[in-house]
N, CA, C and O atoms as CSV, one atom per row, in Angstrom:
chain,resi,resn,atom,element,x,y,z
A,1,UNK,N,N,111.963,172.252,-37.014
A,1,UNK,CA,C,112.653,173.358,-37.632
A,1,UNK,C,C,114.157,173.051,-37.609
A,1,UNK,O,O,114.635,172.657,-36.546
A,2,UNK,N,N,115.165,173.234,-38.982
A,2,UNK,CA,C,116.330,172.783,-38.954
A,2,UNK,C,C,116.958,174.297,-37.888
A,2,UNK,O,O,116.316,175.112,-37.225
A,3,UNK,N,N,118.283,174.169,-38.105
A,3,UNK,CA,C,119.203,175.096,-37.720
A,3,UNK,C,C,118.961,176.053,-38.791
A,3,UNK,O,O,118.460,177.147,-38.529
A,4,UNK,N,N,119.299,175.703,-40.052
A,4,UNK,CA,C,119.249,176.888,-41.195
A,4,UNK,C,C,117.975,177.458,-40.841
A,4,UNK,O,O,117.759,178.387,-40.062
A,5,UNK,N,N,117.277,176.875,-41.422
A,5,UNK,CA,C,115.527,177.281,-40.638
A,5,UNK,C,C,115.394,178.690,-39.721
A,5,UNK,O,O,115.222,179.859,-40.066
A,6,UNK,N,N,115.557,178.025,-38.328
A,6,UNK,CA,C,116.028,178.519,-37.501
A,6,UNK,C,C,116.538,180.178,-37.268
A,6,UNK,O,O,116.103,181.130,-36.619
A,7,UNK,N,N,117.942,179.893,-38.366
A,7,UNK,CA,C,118.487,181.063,-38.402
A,7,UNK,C,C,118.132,182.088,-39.130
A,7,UNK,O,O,118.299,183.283,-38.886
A,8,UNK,N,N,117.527,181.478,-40.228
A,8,UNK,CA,C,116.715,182.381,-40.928
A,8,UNK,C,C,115.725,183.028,-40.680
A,8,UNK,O,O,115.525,184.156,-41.132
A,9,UNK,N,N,114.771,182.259,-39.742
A,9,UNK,CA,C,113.728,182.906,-38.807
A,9,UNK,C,C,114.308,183.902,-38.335
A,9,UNK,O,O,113.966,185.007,-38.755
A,10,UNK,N,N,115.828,183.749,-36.866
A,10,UNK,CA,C,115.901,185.084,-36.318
A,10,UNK,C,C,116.063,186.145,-37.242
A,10,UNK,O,O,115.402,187.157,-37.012
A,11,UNK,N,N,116.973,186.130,-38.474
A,11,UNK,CA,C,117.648,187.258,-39.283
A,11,UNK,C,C,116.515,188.060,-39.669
A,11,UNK,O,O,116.577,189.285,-39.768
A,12,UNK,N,N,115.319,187.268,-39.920
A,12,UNK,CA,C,113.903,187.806,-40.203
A,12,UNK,C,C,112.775,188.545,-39.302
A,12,UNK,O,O,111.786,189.266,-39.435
A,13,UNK,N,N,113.604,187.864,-38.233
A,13,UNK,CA,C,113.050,188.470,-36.502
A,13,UNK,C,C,113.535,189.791,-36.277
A,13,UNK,O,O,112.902,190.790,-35.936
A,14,UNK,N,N,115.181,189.601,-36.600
A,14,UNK,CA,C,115.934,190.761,-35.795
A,14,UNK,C,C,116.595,191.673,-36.759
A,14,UNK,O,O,117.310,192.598,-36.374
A,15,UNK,N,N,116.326,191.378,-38.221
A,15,UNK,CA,C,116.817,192.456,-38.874
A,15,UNK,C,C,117.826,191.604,-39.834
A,15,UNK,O,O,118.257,190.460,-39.690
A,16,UNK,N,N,118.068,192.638,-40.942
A,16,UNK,CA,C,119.117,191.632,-42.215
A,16,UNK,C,C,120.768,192.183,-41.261
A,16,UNK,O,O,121.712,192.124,-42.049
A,17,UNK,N,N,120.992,192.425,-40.538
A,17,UNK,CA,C,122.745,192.972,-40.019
A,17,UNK,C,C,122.814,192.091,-38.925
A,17,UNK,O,O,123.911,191.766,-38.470
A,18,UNK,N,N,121.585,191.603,-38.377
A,18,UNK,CA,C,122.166,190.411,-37.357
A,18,UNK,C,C,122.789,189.334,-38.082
A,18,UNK,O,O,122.345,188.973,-39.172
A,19,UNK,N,N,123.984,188.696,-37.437
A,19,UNK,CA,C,124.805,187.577,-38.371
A,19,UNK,C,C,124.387,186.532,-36.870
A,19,UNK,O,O,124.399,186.638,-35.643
A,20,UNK,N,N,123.955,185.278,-38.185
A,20,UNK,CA,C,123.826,184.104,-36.919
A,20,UNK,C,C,125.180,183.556,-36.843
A,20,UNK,O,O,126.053,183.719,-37.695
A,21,UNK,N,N,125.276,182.961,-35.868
A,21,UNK,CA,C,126.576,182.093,-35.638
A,21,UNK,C,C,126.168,180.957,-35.641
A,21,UNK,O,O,125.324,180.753,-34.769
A,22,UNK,N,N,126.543,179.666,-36.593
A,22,UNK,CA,C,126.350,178.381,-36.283
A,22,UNK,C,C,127.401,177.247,-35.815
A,22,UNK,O,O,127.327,176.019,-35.788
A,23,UNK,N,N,128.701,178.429,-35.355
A,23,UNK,CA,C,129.272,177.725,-34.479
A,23,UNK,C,C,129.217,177.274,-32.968
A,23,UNK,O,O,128.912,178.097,-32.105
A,24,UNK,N,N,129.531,175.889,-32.631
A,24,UNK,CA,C,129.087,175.435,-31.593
A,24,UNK,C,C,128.512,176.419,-30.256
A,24,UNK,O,O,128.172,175.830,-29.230
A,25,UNK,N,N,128.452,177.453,-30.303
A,25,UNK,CA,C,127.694,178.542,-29.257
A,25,UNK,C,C,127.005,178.795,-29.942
A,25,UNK,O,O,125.929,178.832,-29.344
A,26,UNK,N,N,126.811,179.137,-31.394
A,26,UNK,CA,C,125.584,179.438,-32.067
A,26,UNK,C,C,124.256,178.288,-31.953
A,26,UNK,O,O,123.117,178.730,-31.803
A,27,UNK,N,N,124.448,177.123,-32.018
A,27,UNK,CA,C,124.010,176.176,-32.464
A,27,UNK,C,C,123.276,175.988,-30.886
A,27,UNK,O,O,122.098,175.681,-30.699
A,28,UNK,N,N,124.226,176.237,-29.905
A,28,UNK,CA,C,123.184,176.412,-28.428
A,28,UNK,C,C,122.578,177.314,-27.528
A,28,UNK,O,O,122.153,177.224,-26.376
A,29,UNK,N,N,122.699,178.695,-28.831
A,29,UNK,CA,C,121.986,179.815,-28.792
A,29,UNK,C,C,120.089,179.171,-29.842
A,29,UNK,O,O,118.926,179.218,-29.443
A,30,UNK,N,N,120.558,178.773,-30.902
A,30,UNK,CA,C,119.241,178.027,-31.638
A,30,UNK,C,C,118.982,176.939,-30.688
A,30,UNK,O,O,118.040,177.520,-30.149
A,31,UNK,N,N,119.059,175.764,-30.008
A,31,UNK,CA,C,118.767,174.905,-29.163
A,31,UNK,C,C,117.893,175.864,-28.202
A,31,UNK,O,O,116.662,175.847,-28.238
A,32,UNK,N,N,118.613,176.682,-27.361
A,32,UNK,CA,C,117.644,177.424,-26.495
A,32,UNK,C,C,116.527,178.481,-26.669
A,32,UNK,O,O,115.732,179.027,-25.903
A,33,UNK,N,N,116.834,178.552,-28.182
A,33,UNK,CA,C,115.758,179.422,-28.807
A,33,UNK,C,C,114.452,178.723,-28.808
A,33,UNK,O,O,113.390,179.116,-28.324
A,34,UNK,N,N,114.761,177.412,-29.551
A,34,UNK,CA,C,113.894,175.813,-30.051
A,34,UNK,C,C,112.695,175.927,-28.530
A,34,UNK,O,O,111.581,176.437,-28.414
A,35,UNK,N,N,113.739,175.066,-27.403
A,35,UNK,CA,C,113.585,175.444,-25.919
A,35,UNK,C,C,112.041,176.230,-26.062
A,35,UNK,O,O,110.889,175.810,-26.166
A,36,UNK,N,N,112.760,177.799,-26.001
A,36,UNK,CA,C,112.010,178.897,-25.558
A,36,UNK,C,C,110.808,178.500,-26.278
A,36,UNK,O,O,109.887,178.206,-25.516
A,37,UNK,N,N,110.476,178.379,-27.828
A,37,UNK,CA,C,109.504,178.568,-28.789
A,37,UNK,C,C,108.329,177.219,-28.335
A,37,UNK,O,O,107.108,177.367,-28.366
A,38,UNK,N,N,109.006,175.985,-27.944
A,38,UNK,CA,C,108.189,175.077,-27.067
A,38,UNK,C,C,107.512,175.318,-25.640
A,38,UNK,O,O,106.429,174.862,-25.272
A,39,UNK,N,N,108.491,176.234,-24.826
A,39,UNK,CA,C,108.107,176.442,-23.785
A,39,UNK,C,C,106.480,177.569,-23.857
A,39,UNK,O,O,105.474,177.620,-23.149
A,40,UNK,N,N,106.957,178.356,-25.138
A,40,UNK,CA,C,105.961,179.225,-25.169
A,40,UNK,C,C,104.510,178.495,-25.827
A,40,UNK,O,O,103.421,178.773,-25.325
A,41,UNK,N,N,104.590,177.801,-26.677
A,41,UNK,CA,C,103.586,176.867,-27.399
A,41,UNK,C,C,102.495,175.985,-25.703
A,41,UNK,O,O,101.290,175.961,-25.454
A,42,UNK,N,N,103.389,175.575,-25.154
A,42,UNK,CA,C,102.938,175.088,-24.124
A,42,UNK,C,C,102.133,175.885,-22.910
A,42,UNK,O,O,101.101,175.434,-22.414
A,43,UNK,N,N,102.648,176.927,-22.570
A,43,UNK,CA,C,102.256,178.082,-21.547
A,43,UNK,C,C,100.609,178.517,-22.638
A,43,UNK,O,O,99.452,178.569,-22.221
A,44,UNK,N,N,100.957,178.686,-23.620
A,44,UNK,CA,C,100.003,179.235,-24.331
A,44,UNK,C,C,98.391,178.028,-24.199
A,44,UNK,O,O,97.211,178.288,-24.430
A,45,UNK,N,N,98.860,177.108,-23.873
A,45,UNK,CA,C,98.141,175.751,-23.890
A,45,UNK,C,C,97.669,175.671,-22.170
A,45,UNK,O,O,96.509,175.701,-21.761
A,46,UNK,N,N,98.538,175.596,-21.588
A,46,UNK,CA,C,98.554,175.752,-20.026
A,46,UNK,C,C,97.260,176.664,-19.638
A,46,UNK,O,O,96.197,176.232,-19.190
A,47,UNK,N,N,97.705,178.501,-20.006
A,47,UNK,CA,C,97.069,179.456,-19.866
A,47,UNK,C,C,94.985,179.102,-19.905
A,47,UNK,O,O,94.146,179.749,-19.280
A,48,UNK,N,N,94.876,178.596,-20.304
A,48,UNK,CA,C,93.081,178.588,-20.911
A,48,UNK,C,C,92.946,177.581,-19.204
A,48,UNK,O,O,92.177,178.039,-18.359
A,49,UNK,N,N,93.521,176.630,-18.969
A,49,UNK,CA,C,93.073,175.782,-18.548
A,49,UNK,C,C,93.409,176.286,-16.777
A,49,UNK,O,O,92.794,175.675,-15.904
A,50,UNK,N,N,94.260,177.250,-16.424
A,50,UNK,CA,C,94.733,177.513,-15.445
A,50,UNK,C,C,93.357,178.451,-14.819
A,50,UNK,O,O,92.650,178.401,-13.813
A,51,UNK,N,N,93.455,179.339,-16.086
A,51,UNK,CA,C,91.782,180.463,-15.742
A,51,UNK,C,C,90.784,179.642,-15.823
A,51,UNK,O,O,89.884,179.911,-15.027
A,52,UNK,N,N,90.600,178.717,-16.503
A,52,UNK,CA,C,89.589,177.820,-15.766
A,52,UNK,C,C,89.073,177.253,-14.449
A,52,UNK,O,O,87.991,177.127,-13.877
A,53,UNK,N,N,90.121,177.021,-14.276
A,53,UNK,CA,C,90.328,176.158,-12.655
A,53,UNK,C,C,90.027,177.676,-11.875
A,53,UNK,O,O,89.534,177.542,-10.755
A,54,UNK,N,N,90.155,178.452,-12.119
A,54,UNK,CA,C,90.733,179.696,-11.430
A,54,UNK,C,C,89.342,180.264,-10.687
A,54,UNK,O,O,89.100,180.671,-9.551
A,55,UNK,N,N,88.334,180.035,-12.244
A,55,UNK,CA,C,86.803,180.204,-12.781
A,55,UNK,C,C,85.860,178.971,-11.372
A,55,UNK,O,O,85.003,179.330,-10.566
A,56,UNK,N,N,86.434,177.593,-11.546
A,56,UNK,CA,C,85.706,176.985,-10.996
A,56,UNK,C,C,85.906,177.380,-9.716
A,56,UNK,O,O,84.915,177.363,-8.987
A,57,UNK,N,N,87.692,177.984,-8.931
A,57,UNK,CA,C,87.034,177.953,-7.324
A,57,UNK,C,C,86.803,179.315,-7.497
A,57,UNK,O,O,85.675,179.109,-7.051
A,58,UNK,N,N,86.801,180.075,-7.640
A,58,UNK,CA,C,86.142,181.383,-7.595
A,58,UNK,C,C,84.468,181.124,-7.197
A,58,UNK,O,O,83.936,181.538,-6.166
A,59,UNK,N,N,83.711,180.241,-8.414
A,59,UNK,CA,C,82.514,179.639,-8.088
A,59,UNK,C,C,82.245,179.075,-6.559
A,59,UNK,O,O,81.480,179.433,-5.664
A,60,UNK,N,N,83.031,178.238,-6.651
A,60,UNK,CA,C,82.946,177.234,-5.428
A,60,UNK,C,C,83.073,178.120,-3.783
A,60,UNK,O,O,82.567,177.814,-2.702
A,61,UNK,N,N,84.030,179.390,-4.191
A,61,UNK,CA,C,83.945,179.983,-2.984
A,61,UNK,C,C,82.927,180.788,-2.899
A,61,UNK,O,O,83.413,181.708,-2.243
A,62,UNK,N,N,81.682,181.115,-3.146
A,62,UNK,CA,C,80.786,181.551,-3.360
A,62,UNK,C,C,79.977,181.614,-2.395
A,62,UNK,O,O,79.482,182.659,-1.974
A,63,UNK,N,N,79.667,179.911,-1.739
A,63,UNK,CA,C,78.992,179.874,-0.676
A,63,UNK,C,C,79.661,180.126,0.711
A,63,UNK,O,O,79.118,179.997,1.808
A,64,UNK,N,N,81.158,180.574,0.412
A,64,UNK,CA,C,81.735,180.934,1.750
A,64,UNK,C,C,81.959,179.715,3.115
A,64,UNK,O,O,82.207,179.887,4.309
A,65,UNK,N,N,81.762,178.589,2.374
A,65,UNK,CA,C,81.659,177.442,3.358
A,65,UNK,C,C,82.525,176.233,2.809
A,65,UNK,O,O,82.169,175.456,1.923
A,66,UNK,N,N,84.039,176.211,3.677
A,66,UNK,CA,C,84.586,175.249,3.332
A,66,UNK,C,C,84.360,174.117,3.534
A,66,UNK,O,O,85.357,173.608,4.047
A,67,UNK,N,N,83.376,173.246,3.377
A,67,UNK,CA,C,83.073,171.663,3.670
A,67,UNK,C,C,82.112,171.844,2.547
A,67,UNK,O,O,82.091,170.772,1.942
A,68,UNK,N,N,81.244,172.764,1.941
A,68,UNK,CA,C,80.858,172.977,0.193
A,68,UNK,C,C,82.180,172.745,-0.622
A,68,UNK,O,O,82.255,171.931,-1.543
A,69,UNK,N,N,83.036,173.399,-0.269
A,69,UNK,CA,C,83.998,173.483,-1.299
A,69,UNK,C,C,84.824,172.379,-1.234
A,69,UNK,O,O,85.187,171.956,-2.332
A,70,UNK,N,N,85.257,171.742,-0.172
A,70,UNK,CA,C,85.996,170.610,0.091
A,70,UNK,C,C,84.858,169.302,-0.236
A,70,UNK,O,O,85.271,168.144,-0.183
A,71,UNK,N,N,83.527,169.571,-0.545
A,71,UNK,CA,C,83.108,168.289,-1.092
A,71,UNK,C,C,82.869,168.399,-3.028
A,71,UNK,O,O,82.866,167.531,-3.901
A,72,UNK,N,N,82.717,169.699,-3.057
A,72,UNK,CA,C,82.354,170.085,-4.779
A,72,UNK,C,C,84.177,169.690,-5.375
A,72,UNK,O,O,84.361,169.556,-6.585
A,73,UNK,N,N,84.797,169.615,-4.860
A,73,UNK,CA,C,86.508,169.410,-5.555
A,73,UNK,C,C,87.220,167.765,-5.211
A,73,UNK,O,O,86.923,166.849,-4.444
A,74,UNK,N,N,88.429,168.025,-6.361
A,74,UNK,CA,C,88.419,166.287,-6.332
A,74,UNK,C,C,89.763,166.347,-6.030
A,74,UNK,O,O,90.260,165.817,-5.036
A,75,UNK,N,N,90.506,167.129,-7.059
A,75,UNK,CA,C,91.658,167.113,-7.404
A,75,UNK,C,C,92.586,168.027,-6.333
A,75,UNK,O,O,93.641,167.538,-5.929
A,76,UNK,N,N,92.180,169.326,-5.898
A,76,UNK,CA,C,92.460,170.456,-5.454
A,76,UNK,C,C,92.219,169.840,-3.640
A,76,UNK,O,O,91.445,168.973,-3.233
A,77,UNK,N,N,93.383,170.835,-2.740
A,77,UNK,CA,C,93.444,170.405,-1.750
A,77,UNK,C,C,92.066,170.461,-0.694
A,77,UNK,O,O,90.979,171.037,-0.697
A,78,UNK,N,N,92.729,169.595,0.115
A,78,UNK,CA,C,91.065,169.575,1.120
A,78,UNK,C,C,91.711,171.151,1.981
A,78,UNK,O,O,92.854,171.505,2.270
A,79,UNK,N,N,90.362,171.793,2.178
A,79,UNK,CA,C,90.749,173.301,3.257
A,79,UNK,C,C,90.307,172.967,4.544
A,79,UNK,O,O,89.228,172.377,4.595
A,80,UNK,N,N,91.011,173.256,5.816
A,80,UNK,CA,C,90.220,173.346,6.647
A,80,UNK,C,C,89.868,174.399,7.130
A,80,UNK,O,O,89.121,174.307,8.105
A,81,UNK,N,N,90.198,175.576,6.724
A,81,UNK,CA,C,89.069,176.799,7.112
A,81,UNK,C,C,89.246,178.113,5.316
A,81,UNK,O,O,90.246,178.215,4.605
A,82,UNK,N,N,88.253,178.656,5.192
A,82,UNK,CA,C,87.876,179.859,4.475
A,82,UNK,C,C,89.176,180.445,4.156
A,82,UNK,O,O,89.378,180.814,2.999
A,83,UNK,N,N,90.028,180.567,4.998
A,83,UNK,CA,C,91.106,181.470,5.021
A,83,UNK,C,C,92.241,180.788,4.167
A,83,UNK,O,O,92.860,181.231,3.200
A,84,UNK,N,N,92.309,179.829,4.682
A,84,UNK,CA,C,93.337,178.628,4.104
A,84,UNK,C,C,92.918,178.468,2.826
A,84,UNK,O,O,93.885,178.494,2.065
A,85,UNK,N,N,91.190,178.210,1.890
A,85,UNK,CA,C,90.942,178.377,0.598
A,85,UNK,C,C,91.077,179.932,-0.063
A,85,UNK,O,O,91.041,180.144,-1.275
A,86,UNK,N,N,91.188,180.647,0.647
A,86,UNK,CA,C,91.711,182.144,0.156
A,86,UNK,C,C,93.121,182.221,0.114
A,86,UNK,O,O,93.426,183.032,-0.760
A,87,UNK,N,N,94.207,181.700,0.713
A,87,UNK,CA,C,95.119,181.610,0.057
A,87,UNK,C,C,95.344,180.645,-1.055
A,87,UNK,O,O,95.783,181.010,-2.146
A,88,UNK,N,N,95.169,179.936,-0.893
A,88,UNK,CA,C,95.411,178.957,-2.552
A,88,UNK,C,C,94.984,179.425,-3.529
A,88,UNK,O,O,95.540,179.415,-4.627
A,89,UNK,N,N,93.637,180.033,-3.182
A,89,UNK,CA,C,92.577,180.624,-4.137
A,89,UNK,C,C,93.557,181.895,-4.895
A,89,UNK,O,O,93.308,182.216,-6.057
A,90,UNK,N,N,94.692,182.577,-4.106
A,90,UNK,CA,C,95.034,184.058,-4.486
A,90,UNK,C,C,96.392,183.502,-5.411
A,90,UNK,O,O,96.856,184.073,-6.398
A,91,UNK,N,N,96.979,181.963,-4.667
A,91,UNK,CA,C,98.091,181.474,-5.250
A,91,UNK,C,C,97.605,181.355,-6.743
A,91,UNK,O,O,97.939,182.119,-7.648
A,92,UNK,N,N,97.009,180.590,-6.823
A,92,UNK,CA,C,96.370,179.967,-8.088
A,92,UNK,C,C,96.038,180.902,-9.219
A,92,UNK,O,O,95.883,180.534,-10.383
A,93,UNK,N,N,95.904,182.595,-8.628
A,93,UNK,CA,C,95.247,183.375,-9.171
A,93,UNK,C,C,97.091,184.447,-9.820
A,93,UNK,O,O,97.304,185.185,-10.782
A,94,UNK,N,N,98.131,183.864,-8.469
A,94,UNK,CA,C,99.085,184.516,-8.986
A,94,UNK,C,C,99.701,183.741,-10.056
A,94,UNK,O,O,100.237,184.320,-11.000
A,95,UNK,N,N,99.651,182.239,-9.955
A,95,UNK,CA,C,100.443,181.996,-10.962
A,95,UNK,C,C,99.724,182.163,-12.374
A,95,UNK,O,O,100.410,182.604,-13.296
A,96,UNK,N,N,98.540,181.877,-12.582
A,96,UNK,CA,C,97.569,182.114,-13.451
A,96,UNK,C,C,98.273,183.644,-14.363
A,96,UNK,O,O,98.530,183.646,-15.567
A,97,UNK,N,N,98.414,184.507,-13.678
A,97,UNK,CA,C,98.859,185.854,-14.158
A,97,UNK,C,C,100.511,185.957,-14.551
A,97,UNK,O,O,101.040,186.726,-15.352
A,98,UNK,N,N,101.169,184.859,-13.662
A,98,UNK,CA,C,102.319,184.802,-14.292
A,98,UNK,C,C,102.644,184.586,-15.550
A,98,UNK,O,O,103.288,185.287,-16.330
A,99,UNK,N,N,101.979,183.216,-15.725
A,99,UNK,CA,C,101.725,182.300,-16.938
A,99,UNK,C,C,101.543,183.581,-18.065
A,99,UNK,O,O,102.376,183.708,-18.963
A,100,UNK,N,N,100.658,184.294,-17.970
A,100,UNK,CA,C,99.746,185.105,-18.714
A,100,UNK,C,C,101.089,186.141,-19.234
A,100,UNK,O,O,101.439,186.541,-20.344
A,101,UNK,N,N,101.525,186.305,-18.097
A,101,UNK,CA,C,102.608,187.378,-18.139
A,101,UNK,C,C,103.941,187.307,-19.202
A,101,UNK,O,O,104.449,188.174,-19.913
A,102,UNK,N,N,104.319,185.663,-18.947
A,102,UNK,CA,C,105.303,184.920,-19.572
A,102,UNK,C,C,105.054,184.691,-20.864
A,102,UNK,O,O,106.029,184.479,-21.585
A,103,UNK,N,N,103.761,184.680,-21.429
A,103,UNK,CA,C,103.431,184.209,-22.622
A,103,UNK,C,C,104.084,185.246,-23.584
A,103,UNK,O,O,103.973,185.112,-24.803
């Protein structure tokens, strides 16, 4: 997307009386816009795969027995007790909602 582009998008976003500026603060007001519109494309991409993971230990804590769960996982940390996979488990579950939140 150029700058003109760009600016034309917001004026179309925010109304015909917003005036863009494409002087050098304008131009890194559109840069951080660019930024934002990638950051969001990505989170949006992130999001599916986070509730997934989220999905599998939810499963995995099921049997309530961390040496099940520390052998069913590859990637995700080794636990040494229930309690210790209930916090990661709640971490995982907060950022999951952040993500969600941010989108």
């Amino acid at each position: 997307m150029t700058d003109k582009e760009f600016g034309e998008f917001l004026k179309d976003t925010l109304g015909p009386d917003v005036k863009v500026d494409l002087s050098e603060t304008g131009k890194d007001i559109i840069d951080a816009g660019k930024r934002l519109i990638k950051v969001n494309k990505l989170l949006k991409k992130i999001l599916p795969v986070l509730e997934n993971y989220h999905k599998d230990l939810d499963y995995w804590r099921a049997g309530d027995d961390v040496r099940s769960i520390n052998y069913v996982t590859c990637g995700t940390p080794e636990f040494k007790t229930i309690d210790e996979f209930e916090s990661y488990f709640n971490t995982v579950k907060k950022i999951t909602n952040q993500v969600k939140e941010a989108e």
